[in-house]
N, C-alpha and C positions, 0 to 999 in steps of 0.2 A: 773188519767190520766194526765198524765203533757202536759202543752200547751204551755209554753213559759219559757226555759233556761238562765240565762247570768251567768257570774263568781262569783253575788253575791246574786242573788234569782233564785225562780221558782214559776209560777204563775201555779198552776195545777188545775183539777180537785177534785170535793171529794162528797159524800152525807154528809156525819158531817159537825156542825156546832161548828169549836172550835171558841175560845176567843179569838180578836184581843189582842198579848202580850205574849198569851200564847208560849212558847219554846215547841219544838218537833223536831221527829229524821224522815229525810225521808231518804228512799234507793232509789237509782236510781240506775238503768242499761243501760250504755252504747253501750253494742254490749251483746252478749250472754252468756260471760265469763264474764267481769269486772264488780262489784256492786262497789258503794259511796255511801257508808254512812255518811250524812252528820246531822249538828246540826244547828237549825234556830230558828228565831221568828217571829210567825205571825204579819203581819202586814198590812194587807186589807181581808176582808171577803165580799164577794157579793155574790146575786144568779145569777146564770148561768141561764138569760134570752135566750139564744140557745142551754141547755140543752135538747137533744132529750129522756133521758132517769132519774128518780130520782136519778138513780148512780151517774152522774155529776150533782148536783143541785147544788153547789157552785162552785164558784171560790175562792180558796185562795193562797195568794199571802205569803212569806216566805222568810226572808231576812237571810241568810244564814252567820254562824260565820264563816269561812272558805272560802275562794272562791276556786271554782271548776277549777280544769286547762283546758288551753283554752284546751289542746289534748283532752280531756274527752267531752267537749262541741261539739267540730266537730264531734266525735262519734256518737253524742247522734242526732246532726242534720241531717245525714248521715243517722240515723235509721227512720224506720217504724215510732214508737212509743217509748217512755220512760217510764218504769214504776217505 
């Protein structure tokens, strides 16, 4: 569950516990058509002290090699949720 967008990370949700450093690929959906698929490195790992459910029991945070265009970011703020 993603909880926090800018043009160079995303701070989301997750129950895994990966490795601060480690690279990964996240997909994000901005409206119901458009996916981003994007390439990032972790780089903060916590747990999710307001996690109501073990599906969110971290927070990780992902600095992204690409920055996302702002039009996609207003999208994604504009929505429900991002996944």
């Amino acid at each position: 569950m993603t909880r926090n967008v800018s043009q160079s990370g995303v701070l989301l949700g997750t129950s895994s516990r990966f490795q601060i450093g480690e690279q990964t690929w996240l997909t994000l959906r901005t409206d119901r058509r458009a996916l981003h698929n994007l390439r990032g490195r972790i780089v903060r790992l916590e747990v999710n002290a307001d996690a109501e459910t073990p599906m969110w029991h971290y927070l990780m945070a992902v600095r992204l090699s690409d920055p996302i265009p702002n039009t996609a970011i207003s999208t994604m703020q504009g929505a429900p949720s991002a996944t």
